[in-house]
PAPA-636737 format. One record per atom (N, C-alpha, C): x, y, z; residue in three letters. Coordinates in steps of 0.02 Angstrom, whole numbers, plus 32768, in hexadecimal, padded with zeros to 4 digits. Atoms other than C-alpha are relative to their C-alpha. Layout:
BEGIN
XYZAla/...
***
This chain:
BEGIN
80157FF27FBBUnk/E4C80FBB3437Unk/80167FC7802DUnk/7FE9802B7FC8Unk/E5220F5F34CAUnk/7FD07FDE8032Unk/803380237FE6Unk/E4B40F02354FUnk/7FE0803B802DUnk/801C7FC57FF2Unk/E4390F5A35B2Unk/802E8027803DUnk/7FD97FDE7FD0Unk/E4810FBF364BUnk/7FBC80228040Unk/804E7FDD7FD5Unk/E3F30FCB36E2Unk/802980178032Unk/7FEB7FC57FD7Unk/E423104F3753Unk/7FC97FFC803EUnk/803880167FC7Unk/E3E510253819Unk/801680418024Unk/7FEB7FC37FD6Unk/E40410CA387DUnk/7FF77FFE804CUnk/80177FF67FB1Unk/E40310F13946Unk/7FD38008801EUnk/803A7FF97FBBUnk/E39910FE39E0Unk/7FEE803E7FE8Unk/802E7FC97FFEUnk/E33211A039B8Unk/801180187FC0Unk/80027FDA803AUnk/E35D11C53915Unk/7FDC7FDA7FC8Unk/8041802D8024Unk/E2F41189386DUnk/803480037FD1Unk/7FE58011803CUnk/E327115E37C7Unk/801880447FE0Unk/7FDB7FB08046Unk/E34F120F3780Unk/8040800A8030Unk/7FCC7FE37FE6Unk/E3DA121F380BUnk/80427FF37FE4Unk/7FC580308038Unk/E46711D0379AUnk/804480477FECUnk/7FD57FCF800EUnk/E4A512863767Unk/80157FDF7FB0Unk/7FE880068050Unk/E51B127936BFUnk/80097FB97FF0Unk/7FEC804F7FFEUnk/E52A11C436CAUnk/7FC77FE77FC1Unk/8024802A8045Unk/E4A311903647Unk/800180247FBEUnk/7FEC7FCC8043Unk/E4C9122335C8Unk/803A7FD77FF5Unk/7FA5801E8003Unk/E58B11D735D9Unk/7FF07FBE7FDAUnk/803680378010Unk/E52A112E35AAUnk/7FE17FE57FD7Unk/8047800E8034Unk/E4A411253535Unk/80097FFC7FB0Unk/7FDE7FFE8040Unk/E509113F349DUnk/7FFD7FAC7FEBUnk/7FEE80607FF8Unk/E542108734B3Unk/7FD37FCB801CUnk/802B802A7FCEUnk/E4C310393522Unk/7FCD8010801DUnk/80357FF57FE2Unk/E42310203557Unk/7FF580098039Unk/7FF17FFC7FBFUnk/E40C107635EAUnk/7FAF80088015Unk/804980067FE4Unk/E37A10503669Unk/7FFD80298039Unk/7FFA7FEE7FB1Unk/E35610A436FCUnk/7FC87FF58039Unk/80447FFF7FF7Unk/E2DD1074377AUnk/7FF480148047Unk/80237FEB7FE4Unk/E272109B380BUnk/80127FC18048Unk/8003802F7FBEUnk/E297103C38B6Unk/7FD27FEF8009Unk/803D80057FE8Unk/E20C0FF8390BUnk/800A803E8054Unk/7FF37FCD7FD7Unk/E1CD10843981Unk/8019804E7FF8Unk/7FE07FB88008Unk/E2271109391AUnk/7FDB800F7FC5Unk/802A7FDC8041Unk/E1EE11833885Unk/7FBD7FF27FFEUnk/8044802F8023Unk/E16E11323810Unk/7FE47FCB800BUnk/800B802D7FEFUnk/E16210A6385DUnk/7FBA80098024Unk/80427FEB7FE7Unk/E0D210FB38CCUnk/7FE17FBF8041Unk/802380397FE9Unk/E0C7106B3944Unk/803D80018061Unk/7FAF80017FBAUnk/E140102A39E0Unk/803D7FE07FF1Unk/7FCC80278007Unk/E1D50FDD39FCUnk/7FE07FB47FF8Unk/7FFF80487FE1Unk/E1EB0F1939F8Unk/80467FEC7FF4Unk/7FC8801B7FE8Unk/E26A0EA13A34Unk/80317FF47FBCUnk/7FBF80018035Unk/E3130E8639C2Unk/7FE57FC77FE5Unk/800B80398032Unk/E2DB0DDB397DUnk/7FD680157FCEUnk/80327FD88021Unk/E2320E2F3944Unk/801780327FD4Unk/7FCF7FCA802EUnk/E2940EBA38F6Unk/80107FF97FCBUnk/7FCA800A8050Unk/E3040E593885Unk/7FDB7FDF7FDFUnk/80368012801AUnk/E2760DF5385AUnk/7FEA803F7FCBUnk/80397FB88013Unk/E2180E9B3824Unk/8034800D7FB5Unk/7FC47FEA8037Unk/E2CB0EC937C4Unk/7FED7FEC7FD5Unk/7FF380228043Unk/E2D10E343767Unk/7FE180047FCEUnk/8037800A8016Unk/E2350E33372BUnk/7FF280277FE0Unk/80057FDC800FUnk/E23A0EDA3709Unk/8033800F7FB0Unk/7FC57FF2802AUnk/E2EB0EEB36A3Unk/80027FBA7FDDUnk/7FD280398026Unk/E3200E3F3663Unk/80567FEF800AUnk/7FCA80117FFAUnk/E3BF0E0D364DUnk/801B80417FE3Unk/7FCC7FC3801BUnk/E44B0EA1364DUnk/80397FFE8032Unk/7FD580017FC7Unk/E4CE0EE636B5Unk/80018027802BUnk/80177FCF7FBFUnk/E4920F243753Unk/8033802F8022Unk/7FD87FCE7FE3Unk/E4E70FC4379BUnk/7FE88022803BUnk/80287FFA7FB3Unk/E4B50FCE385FUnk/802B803F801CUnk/7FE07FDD7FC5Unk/E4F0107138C6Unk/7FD680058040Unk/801E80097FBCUnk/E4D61061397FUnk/7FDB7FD8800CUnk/802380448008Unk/E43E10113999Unk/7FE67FD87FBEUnk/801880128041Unk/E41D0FFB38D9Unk/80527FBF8000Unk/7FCC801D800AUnk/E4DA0FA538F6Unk/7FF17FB68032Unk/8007804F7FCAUnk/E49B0F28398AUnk/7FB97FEE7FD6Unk/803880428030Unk/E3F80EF33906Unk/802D7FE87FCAUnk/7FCC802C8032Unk/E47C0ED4387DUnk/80267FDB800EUnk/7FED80317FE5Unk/E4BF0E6E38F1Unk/7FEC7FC58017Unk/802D80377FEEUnk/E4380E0D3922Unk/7FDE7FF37FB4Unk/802C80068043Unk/E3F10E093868Unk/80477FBC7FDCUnk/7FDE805A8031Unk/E4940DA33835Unk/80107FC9802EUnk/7FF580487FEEUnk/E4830D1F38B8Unk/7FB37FE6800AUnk/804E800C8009Unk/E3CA0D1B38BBUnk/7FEC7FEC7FBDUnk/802F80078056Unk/E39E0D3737F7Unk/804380017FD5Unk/7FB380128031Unk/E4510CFF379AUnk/7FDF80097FBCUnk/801E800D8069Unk/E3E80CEB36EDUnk/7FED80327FF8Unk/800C7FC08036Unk/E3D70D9E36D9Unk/803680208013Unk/7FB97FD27FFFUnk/E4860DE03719Unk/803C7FF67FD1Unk/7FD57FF88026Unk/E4F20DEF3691Unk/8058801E800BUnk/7FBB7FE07FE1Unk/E57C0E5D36F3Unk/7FD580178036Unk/800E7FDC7FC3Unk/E57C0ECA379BUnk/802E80178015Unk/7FD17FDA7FF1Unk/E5B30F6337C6Unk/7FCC801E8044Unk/800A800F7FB4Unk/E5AF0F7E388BUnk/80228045800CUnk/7FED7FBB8006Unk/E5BF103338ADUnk/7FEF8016805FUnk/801680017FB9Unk/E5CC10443976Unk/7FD47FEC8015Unk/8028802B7FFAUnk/E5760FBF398EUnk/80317FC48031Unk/7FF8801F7FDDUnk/E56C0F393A20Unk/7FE07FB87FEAUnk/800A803D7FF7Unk/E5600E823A2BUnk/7FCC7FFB8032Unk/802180047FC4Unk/E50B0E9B3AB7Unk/80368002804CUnk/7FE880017FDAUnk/E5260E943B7DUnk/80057FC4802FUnk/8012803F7FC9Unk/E5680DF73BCFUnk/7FF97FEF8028Unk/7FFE80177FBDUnk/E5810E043C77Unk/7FA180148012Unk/80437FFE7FF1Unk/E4C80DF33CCCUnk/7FFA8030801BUnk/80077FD27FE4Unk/E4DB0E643D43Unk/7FF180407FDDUnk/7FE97FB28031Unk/E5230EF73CC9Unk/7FC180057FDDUnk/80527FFB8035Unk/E4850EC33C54Unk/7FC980148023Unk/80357FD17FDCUnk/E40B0ED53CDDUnk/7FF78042801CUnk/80057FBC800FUnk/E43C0F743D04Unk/8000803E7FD8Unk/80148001804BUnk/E4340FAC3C64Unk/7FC680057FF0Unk/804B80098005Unk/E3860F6B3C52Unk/7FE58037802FUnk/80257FBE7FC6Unk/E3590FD13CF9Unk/801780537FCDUnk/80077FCE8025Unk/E3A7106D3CA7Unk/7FE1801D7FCCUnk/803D7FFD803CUnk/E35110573C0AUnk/7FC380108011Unk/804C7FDF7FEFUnk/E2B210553C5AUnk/8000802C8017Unk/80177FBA7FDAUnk/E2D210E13CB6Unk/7FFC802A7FD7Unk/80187FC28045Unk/E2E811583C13Unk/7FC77FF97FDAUnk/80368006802BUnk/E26310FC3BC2Unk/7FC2802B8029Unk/80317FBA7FC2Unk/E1F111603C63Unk/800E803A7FE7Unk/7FDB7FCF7FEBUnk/E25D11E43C5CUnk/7FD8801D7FA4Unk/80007FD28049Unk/E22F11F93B89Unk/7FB0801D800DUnk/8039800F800BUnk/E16B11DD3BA6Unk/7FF88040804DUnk/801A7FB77FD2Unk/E163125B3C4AUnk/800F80547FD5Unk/7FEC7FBF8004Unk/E1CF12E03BF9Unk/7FF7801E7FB5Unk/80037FFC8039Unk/E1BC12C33B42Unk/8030800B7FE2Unk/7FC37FEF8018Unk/E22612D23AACUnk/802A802A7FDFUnk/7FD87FCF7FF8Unk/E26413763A99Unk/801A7FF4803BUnk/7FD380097FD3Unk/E2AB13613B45Unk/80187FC97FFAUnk/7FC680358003Unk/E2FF12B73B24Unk/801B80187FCBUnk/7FE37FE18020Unk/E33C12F33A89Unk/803C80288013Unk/7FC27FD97FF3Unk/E3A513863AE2Unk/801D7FD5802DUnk/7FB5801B7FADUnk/E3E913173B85Unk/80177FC07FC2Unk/7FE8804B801CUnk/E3F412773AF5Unk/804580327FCFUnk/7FE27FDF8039Unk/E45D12FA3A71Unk/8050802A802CUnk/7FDE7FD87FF8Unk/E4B513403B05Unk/80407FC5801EUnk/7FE680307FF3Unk/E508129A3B3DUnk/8049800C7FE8Unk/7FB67FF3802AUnk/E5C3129F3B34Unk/80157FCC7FBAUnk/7FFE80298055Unk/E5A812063AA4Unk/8005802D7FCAUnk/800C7FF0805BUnk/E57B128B3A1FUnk/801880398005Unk/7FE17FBC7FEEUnk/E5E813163A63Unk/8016800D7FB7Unk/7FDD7FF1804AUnk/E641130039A1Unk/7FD080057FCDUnk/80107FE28028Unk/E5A8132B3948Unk/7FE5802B7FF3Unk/800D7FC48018Unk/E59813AA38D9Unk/7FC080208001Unk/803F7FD58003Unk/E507143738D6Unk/7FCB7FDA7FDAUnk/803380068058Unk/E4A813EF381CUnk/80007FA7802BUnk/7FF7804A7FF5Unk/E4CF133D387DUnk/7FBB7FCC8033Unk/801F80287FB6Unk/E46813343919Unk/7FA580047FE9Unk/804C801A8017Unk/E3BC133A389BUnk/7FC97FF9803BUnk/80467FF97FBDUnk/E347137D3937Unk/7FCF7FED7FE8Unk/804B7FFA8028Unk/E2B3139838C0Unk/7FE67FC57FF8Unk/801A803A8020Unk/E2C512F13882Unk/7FF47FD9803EUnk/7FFC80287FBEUnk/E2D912983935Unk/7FC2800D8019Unk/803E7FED7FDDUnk/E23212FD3968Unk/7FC57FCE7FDFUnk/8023803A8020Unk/E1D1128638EBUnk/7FFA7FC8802EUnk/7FEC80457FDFUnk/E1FA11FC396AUnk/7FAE8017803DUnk/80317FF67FD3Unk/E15911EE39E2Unk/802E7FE58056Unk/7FE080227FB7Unk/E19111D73AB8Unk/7FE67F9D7FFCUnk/7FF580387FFCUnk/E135112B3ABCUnk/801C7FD27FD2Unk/7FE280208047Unk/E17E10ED3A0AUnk/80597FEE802FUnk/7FB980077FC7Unk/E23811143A6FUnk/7FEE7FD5801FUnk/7FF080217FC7Unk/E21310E13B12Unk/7FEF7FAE7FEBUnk/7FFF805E8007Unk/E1CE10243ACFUnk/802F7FF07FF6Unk/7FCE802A8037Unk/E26710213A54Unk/80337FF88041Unk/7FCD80187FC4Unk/E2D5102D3AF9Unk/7FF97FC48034Unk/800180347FBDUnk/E2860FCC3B6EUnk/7FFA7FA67FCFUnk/7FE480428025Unk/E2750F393AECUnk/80387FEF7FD2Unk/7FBB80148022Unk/E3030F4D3A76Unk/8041802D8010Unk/7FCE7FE97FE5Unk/E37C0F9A3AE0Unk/80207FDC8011Unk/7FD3801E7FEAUnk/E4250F6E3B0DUnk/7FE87FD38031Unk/801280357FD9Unk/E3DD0F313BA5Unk/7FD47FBA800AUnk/802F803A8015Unk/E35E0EBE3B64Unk/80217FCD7FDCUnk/7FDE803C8037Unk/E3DF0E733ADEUnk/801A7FC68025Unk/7FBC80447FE1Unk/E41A0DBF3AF1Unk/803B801C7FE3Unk/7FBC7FFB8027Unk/E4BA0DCC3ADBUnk/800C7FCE7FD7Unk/7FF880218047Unk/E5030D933A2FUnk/803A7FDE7FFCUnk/7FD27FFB8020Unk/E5AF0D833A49Unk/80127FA88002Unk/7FEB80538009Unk/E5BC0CB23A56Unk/7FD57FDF7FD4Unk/8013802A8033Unk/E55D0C9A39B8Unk/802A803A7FB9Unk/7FFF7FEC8023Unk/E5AF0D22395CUnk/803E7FE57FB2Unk/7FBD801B8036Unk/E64B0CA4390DUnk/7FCF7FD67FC1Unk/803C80248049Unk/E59F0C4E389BUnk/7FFD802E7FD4Unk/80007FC38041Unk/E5A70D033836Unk/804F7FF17FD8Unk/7FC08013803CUnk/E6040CD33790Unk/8005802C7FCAUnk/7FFD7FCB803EUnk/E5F90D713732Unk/8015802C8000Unk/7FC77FD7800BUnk/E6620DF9370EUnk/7FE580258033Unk/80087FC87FB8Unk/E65A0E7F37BAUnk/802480347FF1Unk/7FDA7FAE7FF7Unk/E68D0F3237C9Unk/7FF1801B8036Unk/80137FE37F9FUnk/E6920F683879Unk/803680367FF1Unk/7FEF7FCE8013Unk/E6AD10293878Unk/7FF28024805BUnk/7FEF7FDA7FE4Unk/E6DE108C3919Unk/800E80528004Unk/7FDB7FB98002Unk/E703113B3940Unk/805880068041Unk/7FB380027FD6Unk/E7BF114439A1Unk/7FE980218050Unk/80157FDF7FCEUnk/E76911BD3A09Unk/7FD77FEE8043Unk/802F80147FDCUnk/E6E3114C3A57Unk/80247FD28021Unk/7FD0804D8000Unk/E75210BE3AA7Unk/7FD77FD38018Unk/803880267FEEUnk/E6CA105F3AF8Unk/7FF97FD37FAAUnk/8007802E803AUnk/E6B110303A41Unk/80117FE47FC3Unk/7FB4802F8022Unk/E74C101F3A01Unk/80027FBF801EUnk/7FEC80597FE4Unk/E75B0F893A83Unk/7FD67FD67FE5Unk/801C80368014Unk/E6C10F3F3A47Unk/80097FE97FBAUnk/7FF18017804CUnk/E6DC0F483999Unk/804E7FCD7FEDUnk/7FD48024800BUnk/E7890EF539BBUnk/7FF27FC28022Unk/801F80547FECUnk/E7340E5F3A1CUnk/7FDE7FE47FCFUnk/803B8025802CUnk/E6A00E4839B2Unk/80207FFC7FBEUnk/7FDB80238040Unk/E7200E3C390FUnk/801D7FAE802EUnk/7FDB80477FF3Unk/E7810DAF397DUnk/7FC87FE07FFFUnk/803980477FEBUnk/E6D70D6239AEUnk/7FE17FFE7FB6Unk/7FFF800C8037Unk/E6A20D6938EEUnk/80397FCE7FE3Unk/7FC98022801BUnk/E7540D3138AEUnk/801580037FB1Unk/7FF77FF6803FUnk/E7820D273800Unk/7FC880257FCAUnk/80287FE6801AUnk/E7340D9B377EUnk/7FE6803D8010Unk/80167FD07FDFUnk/E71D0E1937EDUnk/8042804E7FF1Unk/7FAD7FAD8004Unk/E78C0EE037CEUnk/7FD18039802DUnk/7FFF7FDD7FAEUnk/E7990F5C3862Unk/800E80467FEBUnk/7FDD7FC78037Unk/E7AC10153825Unk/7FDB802D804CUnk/7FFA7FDB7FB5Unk/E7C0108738C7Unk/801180567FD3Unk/7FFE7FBD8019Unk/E79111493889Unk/802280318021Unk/7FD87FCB7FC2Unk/E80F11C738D4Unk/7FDD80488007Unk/80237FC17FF1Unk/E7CA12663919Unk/7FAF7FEE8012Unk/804180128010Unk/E71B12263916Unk/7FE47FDA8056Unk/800380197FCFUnk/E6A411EB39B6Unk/7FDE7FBA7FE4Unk/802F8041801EUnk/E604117139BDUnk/7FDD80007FC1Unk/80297FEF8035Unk/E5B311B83924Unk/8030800D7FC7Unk/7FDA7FFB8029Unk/E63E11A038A7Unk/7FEB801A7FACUnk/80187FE0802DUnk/E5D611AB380DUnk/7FEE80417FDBUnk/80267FCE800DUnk/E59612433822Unk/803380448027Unk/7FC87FC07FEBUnk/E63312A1387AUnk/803880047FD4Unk/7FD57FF68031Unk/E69A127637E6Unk/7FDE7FD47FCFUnk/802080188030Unk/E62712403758Unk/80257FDC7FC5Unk/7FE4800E8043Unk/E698124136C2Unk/80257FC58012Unk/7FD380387FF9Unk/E71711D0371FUnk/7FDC7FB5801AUnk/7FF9804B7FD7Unk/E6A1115A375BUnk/7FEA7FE27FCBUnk/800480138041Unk/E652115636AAUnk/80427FD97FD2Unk/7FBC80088016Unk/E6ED112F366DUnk/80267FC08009Unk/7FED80387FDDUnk/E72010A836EAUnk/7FC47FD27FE0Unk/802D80278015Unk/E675105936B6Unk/80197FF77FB1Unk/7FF87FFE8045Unk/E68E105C35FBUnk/803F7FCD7FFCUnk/7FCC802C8005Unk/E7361021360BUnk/7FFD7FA88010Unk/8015803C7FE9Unk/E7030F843667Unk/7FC77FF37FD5Unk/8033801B8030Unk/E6750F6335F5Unk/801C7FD77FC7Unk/7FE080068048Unk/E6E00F6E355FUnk/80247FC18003Unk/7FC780277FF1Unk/E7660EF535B4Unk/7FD67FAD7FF5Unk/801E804B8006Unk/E6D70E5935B0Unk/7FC57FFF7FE9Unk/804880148031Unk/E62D0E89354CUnk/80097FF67FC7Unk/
***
């Protein structure tokens, strides 16, 4: 059995949203999956990104964290925050964060405004305007796991936004050349917004780092082409565990 493999997932979705990705998996490796703060089982609210990876560490141990979206900006903050349990990191449309102040504070304002927007209207209605976003236009029917997203309570969301949202994050990217462990920053071709970041945040990493840009595919690469992103993962595992 290879090292463990903790699986951090997106803004409104919980630990079962993963799709074929831990079946593909489990053969070889211990696979974890867990609960955001604010989301699923967790049963509680959000808290801020330091608090978070804290929670991780503590939770998982040492493995190799696999962040999409916002599960990709705590696996980002988990290996410059908590290095003694990141073993690898795979960065799955995932941000460094936002540097310019301005851009961040508006950001923050937006954030809070959905975090209202979840808690007036609730989350069957964020669900359809969050699912209908041109981000997840590329996934599939079995993909977009409503049922499971309804588990999520409005104030559990709205905290996890207004404190560990993009807009709240420090930005990471001028401590991120201290991460010395193998990286996999994974794109969809489709999304370009995060094609660019994933080709900064390898330069601002630097050595050790591999760049694997999914063709056909948007922000949700995993889960709009499973087998290949399984695949891409495995391969890179194999290449340095």
């Amino acid at each position: 059995m290879g090292l463990p493999l903790v699986l951090l997932h997106g803004f409104g979705q919980t630990a079962r949203c993963w799709g074929a990705l831990p079946g593909a998996l489990v053969r070889d490796y211990e696979v974890v999956r867990l609960d955001a703060p604010g989301h699923g089982a967790t049963g509680g609210e959000g808290v801020d990104l330091p608090t978070t990876v804290d929670l991780i560490a503590d939770a998982a141990g040492p493995a190799v964290y696999v962040g999409y979206s916002m599960g990709g900006r705590m696996a980002l903050q988990l290996a410059v925050d908590r290095p003694d349990v990141v073993r690898g990191l795979v960065v799955v449309g995932g941000t460094p964060g936002i540097e310019d102040d301005a851009e961040r504070a508006a950001r923050r304002e937006a954030d809070h405004a959905l975090a209202q927007r979840i808690r007036d209207d609730g989350v069957d209605a964020f669900i359809r305007y969050w699912l209908d976003l041109p981000l997840f236009a590329g996934l599939p029917a079995e993909a977009r796991f409503e049922d499971e997203r309804r588990r999520n309570t409005a104030e559990g969301l709205a905290t996890s936004l207004e404190r560990a949202g993009t807009g709240s994050q420090a930005p990471l990217w001028d401590r991120l050349a201290a991460v010395d462990v193998p990286v996999l920053l994974v794109a969809g071709q489709a999304d370009p917004r995060y094609v660019d970041i994933a080709f900064r945040t390898s330069a601002a990493i630097g050595p050790g780092t591999e760049l694997s840009l999914i063709a056909d595919a948007g922000h949700s690469v995993h889960l709009e082409h499973p087998l290949q992103f399984a695949g891409v993962l495995r391969g890179w595992l194999a290449s340095w565990s």
